[in-house]
C-alpha positions as CSV (number, residue, x, y, z in Angstrom):
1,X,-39.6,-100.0,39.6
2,X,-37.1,-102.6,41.1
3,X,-33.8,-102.7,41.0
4,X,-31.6,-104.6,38.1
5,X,-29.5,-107.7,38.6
6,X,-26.1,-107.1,38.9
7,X,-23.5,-109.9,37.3
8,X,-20.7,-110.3,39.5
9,X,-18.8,-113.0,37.2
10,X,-19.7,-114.7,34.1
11,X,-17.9,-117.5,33.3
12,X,-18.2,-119.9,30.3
13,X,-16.9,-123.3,29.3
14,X,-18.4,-125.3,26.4
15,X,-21.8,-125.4,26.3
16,X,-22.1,-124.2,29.9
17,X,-22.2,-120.3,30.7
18,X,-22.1,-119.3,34.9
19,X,-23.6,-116.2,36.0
20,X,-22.8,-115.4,39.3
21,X,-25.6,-112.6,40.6
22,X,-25.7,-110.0,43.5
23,X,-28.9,-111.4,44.0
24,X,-30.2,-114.9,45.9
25,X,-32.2,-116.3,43.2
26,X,-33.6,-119.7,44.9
27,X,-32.6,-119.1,48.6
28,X,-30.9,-123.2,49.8
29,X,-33.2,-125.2,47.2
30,X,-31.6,-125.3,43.8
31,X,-34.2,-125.3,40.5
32,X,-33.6,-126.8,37.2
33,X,-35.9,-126.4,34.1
34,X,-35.2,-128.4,30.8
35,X,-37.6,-126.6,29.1
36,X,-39.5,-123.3,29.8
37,X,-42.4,-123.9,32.1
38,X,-45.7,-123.6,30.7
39,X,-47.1,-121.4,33.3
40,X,-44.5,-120.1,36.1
41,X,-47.1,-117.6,37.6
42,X,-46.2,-114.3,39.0
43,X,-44.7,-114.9,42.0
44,X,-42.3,-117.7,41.5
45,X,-39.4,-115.6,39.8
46,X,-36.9,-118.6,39.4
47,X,-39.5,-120.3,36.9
48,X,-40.7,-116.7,35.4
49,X,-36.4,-116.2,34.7
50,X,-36.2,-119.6,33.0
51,X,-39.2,-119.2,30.8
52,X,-37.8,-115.6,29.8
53,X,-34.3,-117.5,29.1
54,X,-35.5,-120.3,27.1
55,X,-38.0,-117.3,25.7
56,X,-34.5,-115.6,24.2
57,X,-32.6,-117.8,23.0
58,X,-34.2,-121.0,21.0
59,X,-30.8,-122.8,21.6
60,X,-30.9,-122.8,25.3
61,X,-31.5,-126.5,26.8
62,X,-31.5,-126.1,30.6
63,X,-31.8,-123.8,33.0
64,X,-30.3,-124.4,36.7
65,X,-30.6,-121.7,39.7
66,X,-28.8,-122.7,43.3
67,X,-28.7,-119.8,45.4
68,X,-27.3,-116.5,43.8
69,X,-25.4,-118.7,40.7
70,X,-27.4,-119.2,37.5
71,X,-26.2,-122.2,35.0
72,X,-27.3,-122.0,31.6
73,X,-26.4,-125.0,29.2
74,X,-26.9,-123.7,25.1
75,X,-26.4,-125.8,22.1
76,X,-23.8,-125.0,20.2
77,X,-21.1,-123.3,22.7
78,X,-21.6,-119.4,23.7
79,X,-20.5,-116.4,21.6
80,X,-20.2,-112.8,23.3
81,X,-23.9,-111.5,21.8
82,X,-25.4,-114.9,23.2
83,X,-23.9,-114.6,26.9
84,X,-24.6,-110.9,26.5
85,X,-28.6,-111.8,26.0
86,X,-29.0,-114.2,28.4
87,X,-27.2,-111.4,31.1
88,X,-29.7,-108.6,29.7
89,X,-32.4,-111.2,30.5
90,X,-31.3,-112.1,34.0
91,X,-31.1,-108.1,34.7
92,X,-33.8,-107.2,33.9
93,X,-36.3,-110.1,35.5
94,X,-37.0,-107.3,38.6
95,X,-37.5,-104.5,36.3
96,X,-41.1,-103.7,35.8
97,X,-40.5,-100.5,33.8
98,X,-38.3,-97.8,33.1
């Protein structure tokens, strides 16, 4: 149920990695998390995504959603299988099972 996340650019420089979705994550507001939230609910999906972020990769250090871009800021720089998680992550946050 639900339909995946589609990447439509992923973009890294540094620390920083951009995904760029077919979806509208945060509609005009933007959303930034520092750590995972202790208790994002069910309904606000933005806070659910960062807690599953943070969730999958200990060095991840913020999370920042503004419309249909997703920023993620890792220690450390971002390898292929690191970039690769968080997109896995991000595609899936609609799925509810297979």
């Amino acid at each position: 149920m639900g339909q995946p996340i589609r990447e439509l650019e992923r973009t890294s420089v540094g620390d920083v990695a951009i995904f760029t979705l077919d979806r509208n994550l945060t509609s005009m507001a933007t959303r930034s998390f520092d750590e995972a939230p202790t208790d994002p609910g069910t309904d606000d999906f933005t806070a659910v995504l960062a807690e599953r972020i943070f969730a999958a990769d200990s060095d991840v250090t913020r999370v920042y959603a503004a419309a249909n871009a997703l920023q993620v800021t890792r220690t450390g720089g971002w390898a292929d299988d690191a970039e690769a998680a968080v997109g896995a992550v991000v595609a899936s946050l609609y799925r509810f099972y297979d």
